[in-house]
Gaussian input, Z-matrix of N, CA and C with variables (Angstrom, degrees):
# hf/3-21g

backbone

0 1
 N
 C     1     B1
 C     2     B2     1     A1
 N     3     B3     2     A2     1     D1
 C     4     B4     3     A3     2     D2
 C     5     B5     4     A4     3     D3
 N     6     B6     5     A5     4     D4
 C     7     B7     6     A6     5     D5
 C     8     B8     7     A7     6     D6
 N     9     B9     8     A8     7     D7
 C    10    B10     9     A9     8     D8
 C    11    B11    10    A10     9     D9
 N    12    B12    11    A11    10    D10
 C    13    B13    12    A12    11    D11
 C    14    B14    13    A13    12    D12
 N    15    B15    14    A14    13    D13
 C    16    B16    15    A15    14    D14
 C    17    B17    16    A16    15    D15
 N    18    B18    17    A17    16    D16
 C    19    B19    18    A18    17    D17
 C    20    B20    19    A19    18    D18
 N    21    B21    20    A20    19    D19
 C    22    B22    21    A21    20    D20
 C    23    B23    22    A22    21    D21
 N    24    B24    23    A23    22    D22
 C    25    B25    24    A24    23    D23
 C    26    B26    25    A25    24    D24
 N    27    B27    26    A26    25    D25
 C    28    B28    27    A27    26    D26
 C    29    B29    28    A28    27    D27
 N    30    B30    29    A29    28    D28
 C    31    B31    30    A30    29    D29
 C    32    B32    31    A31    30    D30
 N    33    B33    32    A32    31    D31
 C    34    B34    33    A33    32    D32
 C    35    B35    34    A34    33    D33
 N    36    B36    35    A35    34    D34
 C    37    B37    36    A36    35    D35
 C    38    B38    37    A37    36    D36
 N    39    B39    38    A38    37    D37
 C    40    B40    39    A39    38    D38
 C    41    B41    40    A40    39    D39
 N    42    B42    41    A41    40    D40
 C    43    B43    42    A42    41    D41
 C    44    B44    43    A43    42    D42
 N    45    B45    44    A44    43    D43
 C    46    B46    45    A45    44    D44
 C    47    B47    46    A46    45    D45
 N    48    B48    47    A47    46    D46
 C    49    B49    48    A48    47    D47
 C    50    B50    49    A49    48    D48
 N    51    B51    50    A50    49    D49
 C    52    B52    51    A51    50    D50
 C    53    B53    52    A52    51    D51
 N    54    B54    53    A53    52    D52
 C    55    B55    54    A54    53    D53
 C    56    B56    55    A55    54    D54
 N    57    B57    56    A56    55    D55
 C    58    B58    57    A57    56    D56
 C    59    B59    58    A58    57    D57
 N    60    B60    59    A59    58    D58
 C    61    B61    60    A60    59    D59
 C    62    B62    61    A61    60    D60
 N    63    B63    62    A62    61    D61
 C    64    B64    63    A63    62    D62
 C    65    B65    64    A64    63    D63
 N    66    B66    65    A65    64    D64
 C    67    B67    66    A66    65    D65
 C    68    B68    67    A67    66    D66
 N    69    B69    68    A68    67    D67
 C    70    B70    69    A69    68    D68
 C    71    B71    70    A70    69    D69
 N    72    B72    71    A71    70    D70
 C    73    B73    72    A72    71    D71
 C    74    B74    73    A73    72    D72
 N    75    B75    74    A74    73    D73
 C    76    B76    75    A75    74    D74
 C    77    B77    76    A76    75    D75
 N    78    B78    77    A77    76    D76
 C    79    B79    78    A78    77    D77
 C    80    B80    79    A79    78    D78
 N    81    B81    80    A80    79    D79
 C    82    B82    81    A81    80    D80
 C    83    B83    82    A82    81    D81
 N    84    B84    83    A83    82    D82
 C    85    B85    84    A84    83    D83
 C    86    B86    85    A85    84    D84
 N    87    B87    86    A86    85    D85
 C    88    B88    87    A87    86    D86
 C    89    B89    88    A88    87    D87
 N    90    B90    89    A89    88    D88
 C    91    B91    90    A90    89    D89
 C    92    B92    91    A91    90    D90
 N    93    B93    92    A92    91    D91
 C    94    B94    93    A93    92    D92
 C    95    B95    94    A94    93    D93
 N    96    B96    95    A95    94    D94
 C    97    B97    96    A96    95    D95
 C    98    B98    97    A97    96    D96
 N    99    B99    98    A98    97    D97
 C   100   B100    99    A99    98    D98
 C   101   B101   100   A100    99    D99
 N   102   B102   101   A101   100   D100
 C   103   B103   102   A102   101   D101
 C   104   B104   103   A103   102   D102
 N   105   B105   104   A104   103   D103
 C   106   B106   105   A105   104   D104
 C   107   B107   106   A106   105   D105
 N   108   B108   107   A107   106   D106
 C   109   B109   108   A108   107   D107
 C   110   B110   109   A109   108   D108
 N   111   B111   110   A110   109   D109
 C   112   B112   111   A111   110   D110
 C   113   B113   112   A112   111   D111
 N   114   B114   113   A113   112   D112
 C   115   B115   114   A114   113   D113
 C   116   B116   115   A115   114   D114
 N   117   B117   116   A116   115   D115
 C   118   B118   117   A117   116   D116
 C   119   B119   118   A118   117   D117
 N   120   B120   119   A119   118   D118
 C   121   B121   120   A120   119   D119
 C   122   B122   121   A121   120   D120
 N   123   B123   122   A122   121   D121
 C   124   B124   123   A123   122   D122
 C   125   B125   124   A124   123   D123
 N   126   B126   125   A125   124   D124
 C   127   B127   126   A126   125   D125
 C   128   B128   127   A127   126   D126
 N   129   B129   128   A128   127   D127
 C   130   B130   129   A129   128   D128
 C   131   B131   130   A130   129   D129
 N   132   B132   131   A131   130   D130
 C   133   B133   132   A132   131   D131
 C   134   B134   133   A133   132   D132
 N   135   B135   134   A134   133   D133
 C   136   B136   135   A135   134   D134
 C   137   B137   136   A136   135   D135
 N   138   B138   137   A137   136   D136
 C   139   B139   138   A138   137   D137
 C   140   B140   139   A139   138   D138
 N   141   B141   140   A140   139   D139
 C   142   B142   141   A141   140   D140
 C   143   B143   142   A142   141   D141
 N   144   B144   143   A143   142   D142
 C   145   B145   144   A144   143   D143
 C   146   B146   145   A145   144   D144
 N   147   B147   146   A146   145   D145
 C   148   B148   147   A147   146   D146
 C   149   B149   148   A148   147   D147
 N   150   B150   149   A149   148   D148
 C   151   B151   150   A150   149   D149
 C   152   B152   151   A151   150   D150
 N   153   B153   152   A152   151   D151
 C   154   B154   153   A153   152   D152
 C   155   B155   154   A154   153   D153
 N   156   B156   155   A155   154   D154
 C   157   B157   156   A156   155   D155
 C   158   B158   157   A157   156   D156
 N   159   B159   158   A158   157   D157
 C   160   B160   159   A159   158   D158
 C   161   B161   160   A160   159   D159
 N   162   B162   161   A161   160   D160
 C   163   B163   162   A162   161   D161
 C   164   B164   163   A163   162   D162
 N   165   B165   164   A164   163   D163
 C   166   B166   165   A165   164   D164
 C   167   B167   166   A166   165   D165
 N   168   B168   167   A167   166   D166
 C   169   B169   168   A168   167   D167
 C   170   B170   169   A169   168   D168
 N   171   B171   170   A170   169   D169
 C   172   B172   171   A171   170   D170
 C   173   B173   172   A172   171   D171
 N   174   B174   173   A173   172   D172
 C   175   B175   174   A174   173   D173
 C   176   B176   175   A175   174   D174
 N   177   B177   176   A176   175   D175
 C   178   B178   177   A177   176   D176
 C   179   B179   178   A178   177   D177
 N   180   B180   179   A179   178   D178
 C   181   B181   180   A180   179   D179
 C   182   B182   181   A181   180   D180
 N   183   B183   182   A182   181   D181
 C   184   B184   183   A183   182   D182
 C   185   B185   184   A184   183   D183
 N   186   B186   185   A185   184   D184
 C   187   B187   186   A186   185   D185
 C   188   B188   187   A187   186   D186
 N   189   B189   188   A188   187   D187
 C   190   B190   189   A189   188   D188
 C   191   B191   190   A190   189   D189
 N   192   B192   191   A191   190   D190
 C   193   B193   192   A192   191   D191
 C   194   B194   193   A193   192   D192
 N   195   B195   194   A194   193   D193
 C   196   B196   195   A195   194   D194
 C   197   B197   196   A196   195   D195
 N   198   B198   197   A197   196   D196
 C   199   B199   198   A198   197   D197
 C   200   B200   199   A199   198   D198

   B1=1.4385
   B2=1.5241
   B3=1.2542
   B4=1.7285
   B5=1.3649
   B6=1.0138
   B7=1.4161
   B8=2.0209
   B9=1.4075
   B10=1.3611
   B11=1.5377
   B12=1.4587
   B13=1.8922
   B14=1.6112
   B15=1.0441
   B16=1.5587
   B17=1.3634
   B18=0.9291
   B19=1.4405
   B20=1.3110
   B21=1.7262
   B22=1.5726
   B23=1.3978
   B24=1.2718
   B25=1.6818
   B26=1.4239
   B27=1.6801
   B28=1.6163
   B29=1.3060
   B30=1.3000
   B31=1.5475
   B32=1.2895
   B33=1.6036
   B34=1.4888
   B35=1.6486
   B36=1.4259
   B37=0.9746
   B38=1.7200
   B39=1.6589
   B40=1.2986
   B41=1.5231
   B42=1.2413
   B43=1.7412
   B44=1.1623
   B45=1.3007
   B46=1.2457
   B47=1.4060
   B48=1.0807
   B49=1.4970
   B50=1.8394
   B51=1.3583
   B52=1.8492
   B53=1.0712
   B54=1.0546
   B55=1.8427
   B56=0.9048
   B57=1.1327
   B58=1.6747
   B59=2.1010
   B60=0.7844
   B61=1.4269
   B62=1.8132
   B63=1.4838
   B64=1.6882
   B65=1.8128
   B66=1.6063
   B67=1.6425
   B68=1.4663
   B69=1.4241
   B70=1.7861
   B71=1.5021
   B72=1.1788
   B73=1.7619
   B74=1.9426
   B75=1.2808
   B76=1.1386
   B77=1.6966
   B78=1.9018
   B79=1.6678
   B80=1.4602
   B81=1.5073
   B82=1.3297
   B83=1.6102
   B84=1.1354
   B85=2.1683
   B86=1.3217
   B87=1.6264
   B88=1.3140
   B89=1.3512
   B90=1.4290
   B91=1.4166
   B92=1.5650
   B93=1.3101
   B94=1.2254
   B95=1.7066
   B96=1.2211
   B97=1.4262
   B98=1.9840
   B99=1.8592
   B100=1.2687
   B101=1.4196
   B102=1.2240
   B103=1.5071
   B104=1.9125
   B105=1.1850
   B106=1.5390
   B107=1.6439
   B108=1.1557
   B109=1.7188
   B110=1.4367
   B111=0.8895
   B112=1.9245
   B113=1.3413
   B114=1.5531
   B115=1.3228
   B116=1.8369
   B117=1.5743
   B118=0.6869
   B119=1.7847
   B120=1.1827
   B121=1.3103
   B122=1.5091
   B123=1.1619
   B124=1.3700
   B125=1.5960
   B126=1.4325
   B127=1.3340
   B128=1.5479
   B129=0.9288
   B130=2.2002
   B131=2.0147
   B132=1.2211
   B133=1.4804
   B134=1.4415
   B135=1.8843
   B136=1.5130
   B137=1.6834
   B138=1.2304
   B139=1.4791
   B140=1.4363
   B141=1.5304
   B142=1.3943
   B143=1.9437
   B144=1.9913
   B145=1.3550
   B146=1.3466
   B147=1.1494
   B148=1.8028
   B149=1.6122
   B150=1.1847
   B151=2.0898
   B152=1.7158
   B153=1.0922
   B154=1.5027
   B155=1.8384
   B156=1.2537
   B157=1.4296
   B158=1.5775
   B159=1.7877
   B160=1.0076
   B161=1.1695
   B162=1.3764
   B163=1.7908
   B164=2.0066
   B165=1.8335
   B166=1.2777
   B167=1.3416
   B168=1.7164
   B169=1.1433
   B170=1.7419
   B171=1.4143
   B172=1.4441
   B173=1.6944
   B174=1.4705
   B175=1.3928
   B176=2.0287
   B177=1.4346
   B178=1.9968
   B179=1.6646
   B180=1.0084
   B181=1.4792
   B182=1.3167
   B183=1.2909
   B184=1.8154
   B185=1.7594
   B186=1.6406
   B187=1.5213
   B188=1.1648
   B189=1.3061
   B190=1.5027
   B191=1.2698
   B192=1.3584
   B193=1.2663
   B194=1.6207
   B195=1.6396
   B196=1.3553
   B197=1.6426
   B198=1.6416
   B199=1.4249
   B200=1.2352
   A1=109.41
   A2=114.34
   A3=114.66
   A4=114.99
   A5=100.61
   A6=111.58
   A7=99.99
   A8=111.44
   A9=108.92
   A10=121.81
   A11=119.97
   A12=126.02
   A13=75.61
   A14=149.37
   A15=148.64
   A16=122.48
   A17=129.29
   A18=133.20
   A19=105.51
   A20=117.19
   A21=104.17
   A22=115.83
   A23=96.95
   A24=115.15
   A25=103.05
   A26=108.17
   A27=108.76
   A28=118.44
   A29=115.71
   A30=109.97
   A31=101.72
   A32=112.28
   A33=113.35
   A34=124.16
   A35=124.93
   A36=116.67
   A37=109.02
   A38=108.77
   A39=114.09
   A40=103.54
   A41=115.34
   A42=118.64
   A43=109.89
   A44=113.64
   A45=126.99
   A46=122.44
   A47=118.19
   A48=134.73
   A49=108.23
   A50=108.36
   A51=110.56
   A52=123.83
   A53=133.05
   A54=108.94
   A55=114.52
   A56=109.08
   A57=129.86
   A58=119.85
   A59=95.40
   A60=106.76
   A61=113.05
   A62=96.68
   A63=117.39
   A64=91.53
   A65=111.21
   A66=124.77
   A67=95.01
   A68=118.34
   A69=125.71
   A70=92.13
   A71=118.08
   A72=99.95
   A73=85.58
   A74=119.64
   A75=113.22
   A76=129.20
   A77=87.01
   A78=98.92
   A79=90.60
   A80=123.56
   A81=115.15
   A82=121.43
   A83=108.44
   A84=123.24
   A85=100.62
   A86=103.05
   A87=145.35
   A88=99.37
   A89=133.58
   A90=136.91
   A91=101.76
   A92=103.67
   A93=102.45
   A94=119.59
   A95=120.30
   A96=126.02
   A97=116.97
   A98=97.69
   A99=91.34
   A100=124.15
   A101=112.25
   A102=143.85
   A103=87.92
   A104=112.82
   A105=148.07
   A106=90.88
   A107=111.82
   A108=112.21
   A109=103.81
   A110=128.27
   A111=126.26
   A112=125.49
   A113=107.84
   A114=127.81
   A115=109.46
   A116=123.84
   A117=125.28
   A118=102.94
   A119=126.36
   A120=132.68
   A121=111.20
   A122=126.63
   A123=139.90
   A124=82.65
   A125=134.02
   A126=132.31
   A127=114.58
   A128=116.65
   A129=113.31
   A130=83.65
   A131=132.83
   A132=109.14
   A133=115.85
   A134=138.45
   A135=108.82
   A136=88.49
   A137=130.97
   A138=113.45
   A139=114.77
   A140=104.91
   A141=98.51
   A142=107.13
   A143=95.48
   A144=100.02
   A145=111.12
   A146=121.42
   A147=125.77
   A148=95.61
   A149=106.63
   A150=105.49
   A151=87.34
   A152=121.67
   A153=136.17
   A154=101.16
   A155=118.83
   A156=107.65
   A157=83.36
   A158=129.92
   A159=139.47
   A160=140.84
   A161=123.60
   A162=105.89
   A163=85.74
   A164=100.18
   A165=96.36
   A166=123.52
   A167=116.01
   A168=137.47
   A169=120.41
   A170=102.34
   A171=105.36
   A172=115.84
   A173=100.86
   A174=90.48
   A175=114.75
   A176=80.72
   A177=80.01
   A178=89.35
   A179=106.62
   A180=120.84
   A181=116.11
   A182=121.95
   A183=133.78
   A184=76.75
   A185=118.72
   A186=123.96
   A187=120.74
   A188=126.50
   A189=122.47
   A190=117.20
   A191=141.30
   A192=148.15
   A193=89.13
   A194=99.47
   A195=112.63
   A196=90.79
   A197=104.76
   A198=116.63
   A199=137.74
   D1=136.08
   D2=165.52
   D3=-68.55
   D4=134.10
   D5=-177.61
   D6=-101.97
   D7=117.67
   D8=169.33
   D9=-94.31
   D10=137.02
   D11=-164.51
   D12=-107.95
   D13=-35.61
   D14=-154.83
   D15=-55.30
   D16=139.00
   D17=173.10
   D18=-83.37
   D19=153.04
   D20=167.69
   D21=-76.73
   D22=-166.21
   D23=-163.36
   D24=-156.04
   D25=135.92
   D26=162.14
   D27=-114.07
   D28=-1.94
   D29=177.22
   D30=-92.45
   D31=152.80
   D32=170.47
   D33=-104.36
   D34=169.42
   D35=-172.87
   D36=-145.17
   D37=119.12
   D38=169.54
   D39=121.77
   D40=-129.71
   D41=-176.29
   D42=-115.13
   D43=101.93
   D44=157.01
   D45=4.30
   D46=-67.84
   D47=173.45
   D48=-29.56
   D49=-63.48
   D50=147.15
   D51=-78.65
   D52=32.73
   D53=148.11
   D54=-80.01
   D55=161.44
   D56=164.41
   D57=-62.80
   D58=113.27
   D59=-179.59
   D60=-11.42
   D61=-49.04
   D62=-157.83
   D63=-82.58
   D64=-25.17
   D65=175.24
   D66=-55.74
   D67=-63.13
   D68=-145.24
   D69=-71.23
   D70=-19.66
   D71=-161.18
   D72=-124.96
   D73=31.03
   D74=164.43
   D75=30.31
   D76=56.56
   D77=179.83
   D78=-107.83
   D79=174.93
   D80=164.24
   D81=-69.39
   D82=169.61
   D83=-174.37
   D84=177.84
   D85=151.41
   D86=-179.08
   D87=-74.17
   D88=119.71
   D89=-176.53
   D90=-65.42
   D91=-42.65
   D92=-170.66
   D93=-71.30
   D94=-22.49
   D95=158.79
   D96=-59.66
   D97=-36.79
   D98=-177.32
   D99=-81.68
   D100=-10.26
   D101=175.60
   D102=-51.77
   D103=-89.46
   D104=179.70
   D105=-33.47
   D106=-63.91
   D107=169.72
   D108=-47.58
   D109=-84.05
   D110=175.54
   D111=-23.14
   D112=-46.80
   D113=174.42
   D114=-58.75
   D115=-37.67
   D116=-160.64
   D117=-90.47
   D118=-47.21
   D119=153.85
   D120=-36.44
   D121=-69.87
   D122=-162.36
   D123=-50.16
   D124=-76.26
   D125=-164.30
   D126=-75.74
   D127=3.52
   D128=167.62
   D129=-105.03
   D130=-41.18
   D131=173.00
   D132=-69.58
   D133=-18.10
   D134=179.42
   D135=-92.79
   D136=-0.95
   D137=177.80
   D138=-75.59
   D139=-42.22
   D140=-149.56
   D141=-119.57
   D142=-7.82
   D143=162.90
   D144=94.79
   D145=-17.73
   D146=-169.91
   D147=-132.77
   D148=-173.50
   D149=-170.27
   D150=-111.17
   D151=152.99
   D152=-172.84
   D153=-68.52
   D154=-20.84
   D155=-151.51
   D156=-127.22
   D157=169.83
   D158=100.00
   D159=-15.18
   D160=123.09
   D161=-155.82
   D162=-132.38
   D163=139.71
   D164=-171.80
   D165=-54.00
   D166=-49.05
   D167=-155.47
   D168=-77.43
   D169=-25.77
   D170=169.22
   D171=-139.15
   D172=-163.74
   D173=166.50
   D174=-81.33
   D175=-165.55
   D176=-175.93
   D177=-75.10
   D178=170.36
   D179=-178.06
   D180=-135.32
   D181=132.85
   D182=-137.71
   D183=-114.84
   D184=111.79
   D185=152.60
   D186=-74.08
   D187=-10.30
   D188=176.21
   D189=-28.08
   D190=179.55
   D191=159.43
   D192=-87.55
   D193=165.44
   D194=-179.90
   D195=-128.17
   D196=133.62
   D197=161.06
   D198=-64.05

C-alpha cells in the first residue's frame, strides 16, 4: 500500500480533463490519489480513444490519431 506524508490540496494542476473530481469543484484531495485518478483516465483514453466521462466545457473529444 502507498503510504501518503502529503498534505491535501484544493487547487488543481494540468488539464482539466484529469483532475480529480474533488480538483474541479475545488474541495480538498490527496495529490497522490489524483495522480492515480489521471493515471486512470490517461489509460481508458489510449485504450479506448475517447475520455471516459462527459466533459462540461466542450464536446467529448475523439483521441484517435488522425490520418
Amino acid at each position: 500500500m502507498i503510504e501518503s506524508n502529503s498534505t491535501l490540496y484544493d487547487n488543481g494542476f494540468g488539464t482539466s480533463y484529469f483532475q480529480p473530481p474533488e480538483s474541479v469543484e475545488s474541495l480538498m484531495y490527496d495529490r497522490i490519489k489524483g495522480d492515480i485518478w489521471a493515471l486512470g483516465v490517461t489509460l481508458f483514453s489510449i485504450a479506448f480513444g475517447i475520455l471516459p466521462f462527459e466533459h462540461d466545457q466542450s464536446e467529448q473529444t475523439d483521441l484517435r490519431p488522425k490520418n
